[in-house]
C-alpha positions as CSV (number, residue, x, y, z in Angstrom):
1,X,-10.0,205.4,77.7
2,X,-9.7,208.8,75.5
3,X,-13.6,209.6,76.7
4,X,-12.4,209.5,80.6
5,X,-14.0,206.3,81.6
6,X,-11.6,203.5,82.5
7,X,-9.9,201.0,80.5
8,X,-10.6,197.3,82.0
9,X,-8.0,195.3,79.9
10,X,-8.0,191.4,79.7
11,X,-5.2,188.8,78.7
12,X,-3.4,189.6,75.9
13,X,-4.0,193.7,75.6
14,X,-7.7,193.2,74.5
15,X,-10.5,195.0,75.9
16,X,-14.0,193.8,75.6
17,X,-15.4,197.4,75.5
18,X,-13.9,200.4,72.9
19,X,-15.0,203.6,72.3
20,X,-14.7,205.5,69.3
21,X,-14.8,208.9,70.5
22,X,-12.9,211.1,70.3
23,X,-10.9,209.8,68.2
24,X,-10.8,206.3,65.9
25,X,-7.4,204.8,64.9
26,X,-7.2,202.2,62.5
27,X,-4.1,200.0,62.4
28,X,-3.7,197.5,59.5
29,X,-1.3,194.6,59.3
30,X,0.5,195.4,55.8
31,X,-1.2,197.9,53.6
32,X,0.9,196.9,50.6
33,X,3.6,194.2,49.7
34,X,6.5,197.2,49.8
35,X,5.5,198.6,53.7
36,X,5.4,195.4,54.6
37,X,8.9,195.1,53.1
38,X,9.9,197.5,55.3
39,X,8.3,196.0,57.8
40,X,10.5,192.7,58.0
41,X,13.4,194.9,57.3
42,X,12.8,196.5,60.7
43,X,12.2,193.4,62.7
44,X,10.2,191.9,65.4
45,X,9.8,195.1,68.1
46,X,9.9,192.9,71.0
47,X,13.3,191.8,69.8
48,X,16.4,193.4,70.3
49,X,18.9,193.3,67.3
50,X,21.1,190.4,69.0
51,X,18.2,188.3,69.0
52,X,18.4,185.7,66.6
53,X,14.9,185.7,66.3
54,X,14.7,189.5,65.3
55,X,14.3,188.9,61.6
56,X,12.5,185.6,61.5
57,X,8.8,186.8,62.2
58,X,7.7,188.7,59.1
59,X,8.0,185.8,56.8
60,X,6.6,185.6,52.7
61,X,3.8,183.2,54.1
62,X,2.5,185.5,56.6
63,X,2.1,188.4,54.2
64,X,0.0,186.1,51.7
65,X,-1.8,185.0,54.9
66,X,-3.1,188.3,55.8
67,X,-2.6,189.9,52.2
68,X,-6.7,189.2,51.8
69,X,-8.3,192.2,51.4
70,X,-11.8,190.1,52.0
71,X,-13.3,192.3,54.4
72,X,-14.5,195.9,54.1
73,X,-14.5,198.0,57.6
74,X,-15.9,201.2,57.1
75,X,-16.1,202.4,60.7
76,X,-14.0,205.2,60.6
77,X,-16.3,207.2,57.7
78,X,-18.0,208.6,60.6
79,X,-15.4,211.5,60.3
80,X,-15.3,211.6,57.0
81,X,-17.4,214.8,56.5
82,X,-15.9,217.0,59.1
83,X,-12.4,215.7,57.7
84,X,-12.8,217.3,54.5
85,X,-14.2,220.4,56.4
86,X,-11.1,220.7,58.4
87,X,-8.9,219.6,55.6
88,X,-10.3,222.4,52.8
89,X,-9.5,225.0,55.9
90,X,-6.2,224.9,55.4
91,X,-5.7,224.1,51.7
């Protein structure tokens, strides 16, 4: 892992332990209707474009199925002061 202590992974790419430090990304499903547009324009990464299936993942239903916004995570505001730091260094 990024803090030097090893990764133990289990089915599926999921690890039961994760450590925030150094660094914390956050990786959304859709963030609007229009990237997830996008999205299904690119197609299914795992597919290669003669796959039939390429295109047929990123359906209408699935947006409305994740489209929720019902949750708040707030994890990552652990940075948020020394972001602004750094950020009005360079402005």
């Amino acid at each position: 892992m990024a803090n030097g202590s090893p990764l133990e992974m289990e089915p599926r790419g999921v690890s039961k332990l994760v450590a925030f430090e150094p660094a914390q990304i956050n990786h959304y499903f859709a963030k609007s209707r229009a990237e997830y547009i996008v999205k299904r324009q690119r197609g299914n990464a795992n597919r290669n474009n003669a796959d039939p299936t390429k295109f047929t993942r990123y359906t209408e239903e699935m947006f409305t199925a994740h489209d929720l916004n019902d949750q708040i995570d707030d994890t990552i505001l652990w940075v948020a002061n020394s972001l602004r730091e750094a950020l009005a260094t360079l402005g």
